[in-house]
C-alpha positions as a Markdown table, in Angstrom:
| # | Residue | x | y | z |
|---|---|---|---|---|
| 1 | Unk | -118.8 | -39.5 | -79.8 |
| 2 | Unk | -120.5 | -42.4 | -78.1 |
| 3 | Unk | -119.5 | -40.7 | -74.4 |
| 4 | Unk | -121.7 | -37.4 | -74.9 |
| 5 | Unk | -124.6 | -36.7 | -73.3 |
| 6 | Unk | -127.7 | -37.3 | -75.1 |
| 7 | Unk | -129.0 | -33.8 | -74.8 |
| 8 | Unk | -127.5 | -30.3 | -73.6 |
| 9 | Unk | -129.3 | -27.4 | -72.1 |
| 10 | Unk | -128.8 | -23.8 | -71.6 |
| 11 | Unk | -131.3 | -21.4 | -70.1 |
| 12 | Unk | -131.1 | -17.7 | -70.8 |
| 13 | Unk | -132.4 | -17.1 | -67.1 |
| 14 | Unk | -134.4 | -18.9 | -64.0 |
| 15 | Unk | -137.8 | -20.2 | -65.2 |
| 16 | Unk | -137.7 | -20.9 | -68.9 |
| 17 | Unk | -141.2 | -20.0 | -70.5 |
| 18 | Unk | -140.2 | -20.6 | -73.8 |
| 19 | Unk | -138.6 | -23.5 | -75.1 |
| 20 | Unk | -136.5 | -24.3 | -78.4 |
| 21 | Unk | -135.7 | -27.6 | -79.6 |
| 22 | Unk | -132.5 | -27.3 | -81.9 |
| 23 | Unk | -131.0 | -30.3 | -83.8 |
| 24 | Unk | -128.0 | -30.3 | -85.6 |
| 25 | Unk | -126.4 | -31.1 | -89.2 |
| 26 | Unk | -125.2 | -34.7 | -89.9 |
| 27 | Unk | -122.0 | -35.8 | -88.7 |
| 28 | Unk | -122.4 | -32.9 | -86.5 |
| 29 | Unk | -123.2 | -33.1 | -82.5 |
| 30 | Unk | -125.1 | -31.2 | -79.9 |
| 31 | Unk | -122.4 | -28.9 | -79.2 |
| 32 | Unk | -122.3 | -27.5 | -82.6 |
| 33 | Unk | -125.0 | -24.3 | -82.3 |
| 34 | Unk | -124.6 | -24.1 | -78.5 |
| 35 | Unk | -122.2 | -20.6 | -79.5 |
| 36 | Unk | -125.6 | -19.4 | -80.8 |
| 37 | Unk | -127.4 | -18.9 | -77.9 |
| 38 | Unk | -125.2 | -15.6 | -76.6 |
| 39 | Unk | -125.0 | -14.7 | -80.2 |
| 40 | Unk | -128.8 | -13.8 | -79.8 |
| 41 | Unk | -128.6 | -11.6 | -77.3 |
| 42 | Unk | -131.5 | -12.7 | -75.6 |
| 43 | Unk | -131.2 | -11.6 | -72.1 |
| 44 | Unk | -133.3 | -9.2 | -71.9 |
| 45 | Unk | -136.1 | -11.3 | -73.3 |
| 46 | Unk | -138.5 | -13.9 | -71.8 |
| 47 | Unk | -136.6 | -16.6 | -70.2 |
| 48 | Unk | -135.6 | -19.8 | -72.7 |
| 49 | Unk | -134.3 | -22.9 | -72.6 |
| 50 | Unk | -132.6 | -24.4 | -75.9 |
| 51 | Unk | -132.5 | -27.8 | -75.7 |
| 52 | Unk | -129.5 | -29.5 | -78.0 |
| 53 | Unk | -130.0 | -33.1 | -78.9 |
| 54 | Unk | -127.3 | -35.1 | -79.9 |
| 55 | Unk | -128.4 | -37.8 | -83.0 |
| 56 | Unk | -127.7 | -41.1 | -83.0 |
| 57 | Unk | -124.8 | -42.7 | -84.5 |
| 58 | Unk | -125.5 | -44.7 | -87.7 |
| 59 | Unk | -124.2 | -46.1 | -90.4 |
| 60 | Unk | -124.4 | -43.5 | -93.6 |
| 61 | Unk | -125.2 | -45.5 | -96.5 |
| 62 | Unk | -124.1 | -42.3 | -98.9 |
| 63 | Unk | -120.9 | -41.8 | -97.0 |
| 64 | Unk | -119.7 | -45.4 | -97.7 |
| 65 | Unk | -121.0 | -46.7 | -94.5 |
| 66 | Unk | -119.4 | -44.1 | -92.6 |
| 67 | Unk | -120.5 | -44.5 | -88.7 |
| 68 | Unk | -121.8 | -41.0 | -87.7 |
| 69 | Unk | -124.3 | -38.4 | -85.5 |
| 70 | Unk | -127.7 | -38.7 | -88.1 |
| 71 | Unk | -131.0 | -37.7 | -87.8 |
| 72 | Unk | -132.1 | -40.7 | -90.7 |
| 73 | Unk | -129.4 | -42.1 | -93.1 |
| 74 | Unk | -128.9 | -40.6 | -96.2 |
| 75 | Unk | -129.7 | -43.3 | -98.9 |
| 76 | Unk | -128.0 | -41.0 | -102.2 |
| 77 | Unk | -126.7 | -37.4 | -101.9 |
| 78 | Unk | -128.0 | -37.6 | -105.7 |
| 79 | Unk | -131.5 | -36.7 | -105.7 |
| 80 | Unk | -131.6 | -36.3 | -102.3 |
| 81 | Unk | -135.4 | -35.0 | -101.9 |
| 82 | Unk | -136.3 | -38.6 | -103.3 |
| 83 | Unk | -134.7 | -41.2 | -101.8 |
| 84 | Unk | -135.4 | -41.2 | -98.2 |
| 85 | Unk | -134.8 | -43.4 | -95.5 |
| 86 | Unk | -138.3 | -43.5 | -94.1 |
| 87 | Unk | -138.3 | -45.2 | -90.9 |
| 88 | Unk | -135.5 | -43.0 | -89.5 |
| 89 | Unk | -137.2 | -40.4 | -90.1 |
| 90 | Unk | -140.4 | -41.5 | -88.3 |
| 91 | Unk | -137.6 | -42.8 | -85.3 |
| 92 | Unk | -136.3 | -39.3 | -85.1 |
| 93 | Unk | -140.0 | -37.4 | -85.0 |
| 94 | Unk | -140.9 | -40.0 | -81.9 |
| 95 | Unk | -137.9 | -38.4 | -80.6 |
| 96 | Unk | -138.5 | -35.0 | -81.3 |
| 97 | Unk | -142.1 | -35.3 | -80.2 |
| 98 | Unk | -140.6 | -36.8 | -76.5 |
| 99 | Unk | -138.2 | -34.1 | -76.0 |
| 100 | Unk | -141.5 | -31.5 | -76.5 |
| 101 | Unk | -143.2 | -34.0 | -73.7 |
| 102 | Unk | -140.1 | -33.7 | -71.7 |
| 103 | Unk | -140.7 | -29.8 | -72.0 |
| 104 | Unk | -144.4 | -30.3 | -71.4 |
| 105 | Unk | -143.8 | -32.0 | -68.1 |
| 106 | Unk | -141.3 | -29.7 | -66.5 |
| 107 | Unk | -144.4 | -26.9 | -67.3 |
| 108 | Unk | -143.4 | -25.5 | -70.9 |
| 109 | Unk | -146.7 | -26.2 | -72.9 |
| 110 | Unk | -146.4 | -26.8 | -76.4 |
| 111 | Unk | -147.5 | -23.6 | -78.2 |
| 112 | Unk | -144.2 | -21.7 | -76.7 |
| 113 | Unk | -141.7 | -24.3 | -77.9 |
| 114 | Unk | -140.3 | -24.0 | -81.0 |
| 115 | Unk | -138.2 | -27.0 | -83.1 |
| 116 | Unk | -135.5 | -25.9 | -85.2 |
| 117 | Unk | -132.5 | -27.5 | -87.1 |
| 118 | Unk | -129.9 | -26.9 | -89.0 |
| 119 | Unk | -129.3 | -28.8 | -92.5 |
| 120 | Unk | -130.6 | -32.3 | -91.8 |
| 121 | Unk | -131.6 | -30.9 | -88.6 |
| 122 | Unk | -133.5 | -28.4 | -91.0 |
| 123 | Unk | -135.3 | -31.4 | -92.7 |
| 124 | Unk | -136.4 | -33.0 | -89.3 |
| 125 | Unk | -137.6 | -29.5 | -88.3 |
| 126 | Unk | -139.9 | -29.7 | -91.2 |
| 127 | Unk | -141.4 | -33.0 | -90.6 |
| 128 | Unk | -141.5 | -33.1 | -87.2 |
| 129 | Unk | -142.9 | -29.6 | -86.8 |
| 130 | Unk | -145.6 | -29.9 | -89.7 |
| 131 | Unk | -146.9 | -33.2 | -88.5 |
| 132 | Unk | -146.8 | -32.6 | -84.9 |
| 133 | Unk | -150.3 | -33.2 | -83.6 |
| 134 | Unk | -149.9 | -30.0 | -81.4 |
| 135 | Unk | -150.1 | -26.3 | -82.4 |
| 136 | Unk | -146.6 | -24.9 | -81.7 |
| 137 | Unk | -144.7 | -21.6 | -81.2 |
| 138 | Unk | -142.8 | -21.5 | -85.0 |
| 139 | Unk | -140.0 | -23.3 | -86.8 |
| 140 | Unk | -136.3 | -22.1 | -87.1 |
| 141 | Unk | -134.7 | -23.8 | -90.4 |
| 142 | Unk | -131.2 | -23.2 | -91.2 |
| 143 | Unk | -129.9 | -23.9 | -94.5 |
| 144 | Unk | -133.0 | -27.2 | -94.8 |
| 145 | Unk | -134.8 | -28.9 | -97.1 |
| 146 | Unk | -137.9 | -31.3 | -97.1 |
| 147 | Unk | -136.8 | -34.8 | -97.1 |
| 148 | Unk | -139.8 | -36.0 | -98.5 |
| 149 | Unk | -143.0 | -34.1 | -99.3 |
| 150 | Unk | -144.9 | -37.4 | -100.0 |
| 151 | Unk | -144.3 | -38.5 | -96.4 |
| 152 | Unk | -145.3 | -35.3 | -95.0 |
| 153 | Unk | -148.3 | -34.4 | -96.5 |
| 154 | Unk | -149.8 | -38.1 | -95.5 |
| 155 | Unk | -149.6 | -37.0 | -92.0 |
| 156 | Unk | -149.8 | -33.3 | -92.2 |
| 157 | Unk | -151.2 | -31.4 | -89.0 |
| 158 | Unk | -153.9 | -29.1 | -89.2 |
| 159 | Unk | -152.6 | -27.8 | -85.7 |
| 160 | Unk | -149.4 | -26.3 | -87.6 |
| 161 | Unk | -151.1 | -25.5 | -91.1 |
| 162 | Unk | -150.1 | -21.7 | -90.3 |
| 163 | Unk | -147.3 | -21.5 | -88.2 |
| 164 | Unk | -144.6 | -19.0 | -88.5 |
| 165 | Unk | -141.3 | -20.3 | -90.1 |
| 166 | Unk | -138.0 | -18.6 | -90.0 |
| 167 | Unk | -136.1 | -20.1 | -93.0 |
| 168 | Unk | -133.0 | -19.5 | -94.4 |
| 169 | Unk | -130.0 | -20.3 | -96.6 |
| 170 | Unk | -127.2 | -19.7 | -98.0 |
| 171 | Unk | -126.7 | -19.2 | -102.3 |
| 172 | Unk | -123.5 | -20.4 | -102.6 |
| 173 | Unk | -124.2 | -23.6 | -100.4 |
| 174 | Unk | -122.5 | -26.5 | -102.4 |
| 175 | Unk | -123.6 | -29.0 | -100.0 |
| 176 | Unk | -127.5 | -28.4 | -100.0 |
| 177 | Unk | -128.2 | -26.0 | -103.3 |
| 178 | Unk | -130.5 | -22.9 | -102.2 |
| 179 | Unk | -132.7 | -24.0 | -104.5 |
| 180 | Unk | -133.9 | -27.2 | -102.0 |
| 181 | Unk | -134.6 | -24.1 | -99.4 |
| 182 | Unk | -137.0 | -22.6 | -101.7 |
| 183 | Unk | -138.7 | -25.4 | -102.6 |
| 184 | Unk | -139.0 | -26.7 | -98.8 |
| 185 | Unk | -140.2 | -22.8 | -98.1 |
| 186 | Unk | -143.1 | -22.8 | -101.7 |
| 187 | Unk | -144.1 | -26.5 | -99.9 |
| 188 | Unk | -144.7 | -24.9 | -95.9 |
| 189 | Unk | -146.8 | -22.1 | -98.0 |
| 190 | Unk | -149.0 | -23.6 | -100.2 |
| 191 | Unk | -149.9 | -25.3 | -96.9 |
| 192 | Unk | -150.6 | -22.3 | -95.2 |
| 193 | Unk | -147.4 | -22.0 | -93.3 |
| 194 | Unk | -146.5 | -18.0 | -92.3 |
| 195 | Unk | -142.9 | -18.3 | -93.7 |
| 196 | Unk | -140.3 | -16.1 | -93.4 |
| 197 | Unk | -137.3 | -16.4 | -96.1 |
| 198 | Unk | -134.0 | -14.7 | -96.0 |
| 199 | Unk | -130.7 | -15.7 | -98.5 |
| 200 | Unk | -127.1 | -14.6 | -97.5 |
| 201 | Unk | -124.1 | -14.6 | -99.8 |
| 202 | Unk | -122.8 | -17.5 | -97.9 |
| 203 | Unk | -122.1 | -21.2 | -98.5 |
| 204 | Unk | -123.7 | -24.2 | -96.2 |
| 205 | Unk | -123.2 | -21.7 | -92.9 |
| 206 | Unk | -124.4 | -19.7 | -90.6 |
| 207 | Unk | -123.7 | -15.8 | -90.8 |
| 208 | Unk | -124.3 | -13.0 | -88.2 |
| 209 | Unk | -126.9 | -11.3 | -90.2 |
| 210 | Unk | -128.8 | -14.4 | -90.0 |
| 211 | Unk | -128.7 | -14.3 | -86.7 |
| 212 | Unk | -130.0 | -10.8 | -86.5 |
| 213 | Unk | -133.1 | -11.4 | -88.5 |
| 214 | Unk | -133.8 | -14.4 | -86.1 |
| 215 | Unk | -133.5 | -12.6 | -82.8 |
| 216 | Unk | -136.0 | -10.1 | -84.3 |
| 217 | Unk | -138.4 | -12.7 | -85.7 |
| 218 | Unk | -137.9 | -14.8 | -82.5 |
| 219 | Unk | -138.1 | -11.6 | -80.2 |
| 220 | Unk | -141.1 | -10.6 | -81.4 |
| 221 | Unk | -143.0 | -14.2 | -81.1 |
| 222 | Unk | -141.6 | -13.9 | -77.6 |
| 223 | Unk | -143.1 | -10.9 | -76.6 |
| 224 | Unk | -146.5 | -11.5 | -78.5 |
């Protein structure tokens, strides 16, 4: 694992725009949603770039110390909206917040990028987007949850107290229960989040007619 690069990029054409920020599920790596990108059909749109970070390798406390890609280790797969490992989290918003700098500096500004994750990639979506000091284009959560509402609501932004989020899941996940989506999606809107919630008979997955209704909710924040 240790021999990847530490982010890959694809742009749908010359002179991205738009940018999206998608982080994958534990034990997963950068390469695991870089199939999505075609599956959006997005050529005829305003030209992305999808920027796929890779996590860093850590021990997993729930997985028996099991050395793997993490976005924050996973203290108890029991309760798992409680027990959080806090400062991973806060390590892996620094580096969400440096890759939307990154994008910032090669002249994407931060209201046209969007962060999105799938499963723990879903949680970091979350916190990083809700706390990020700048207003940005929308959130993309795939089969998330809220690690900790506690920890975001100390630092919640009031530049992202109505942004759009695409959230969905799947009802027969086994490995993150829908019901952690819906609480994550009743948390963004009694905030004031603009959230958009879809279910799919599907277990902890993506399915194509998930990725329909997000090249329509995406399209349309690209044309707007």
């Amino acid at each position: 694992m240790s021999d990847q690069p530490s982010v890959i990029e694809i742009e749908t054409a010359p002179n991205p725009e738009f940018a999206v920020i998608l982080m994958h599920g534990l034990g997963a790596d950068a390469n695991d949603f870089v199939p999505l990108v075609p599956e959006l059909r997005l050529a005829d749109a305003r030209a992305m770039r999808f920027v796929f970070p890779n996590a860093p390798e850590i021990a997993v406390t729930a997985n028996n110390g099991y050395v793997m890609r993490a976005w924050y280790d996973i203290l108890s797969f029991e309760g798992i909206n409680r027990r959080v490992d806090e400062a991973g989290i806060e390590q892996s918003v620094e580096r969400v917040r440096a890759l939307v700098a990154e994008q910032n500096a090669r002249g994407i500004p931060t209201e046209r990028i969007f962060i999105a994750g799938f499963s723990q990639g879903g949680a970091m979506t979350y916190h990083a987007g809700l706390t990020h000091p700048e207003r940005l284009a929308g959130l993309i959560v795939l089969s998330g949850y809220i690690p900790s509402e506690g920890l975001i609501g100390e630092s919640l932004s009031e530049a992202n107290r109505s942004i759009p989020i695409f959230a969905a899941h799947g009802s027969f996940d086994d490995v993150l229960n829908v019901s952690l989506g819906e609480q994550a999606c009743e948390f963004a809107r009694e905030k004031g989040c603009n959230v958009e919630w879809h279910t799919y008979p599907m277990p902890h997955s993506v399915c194509m007619e998930e990725v329909e209704a997000l090249r329509q909710w995406l399209g349309a924040r690209l044309a707007a």
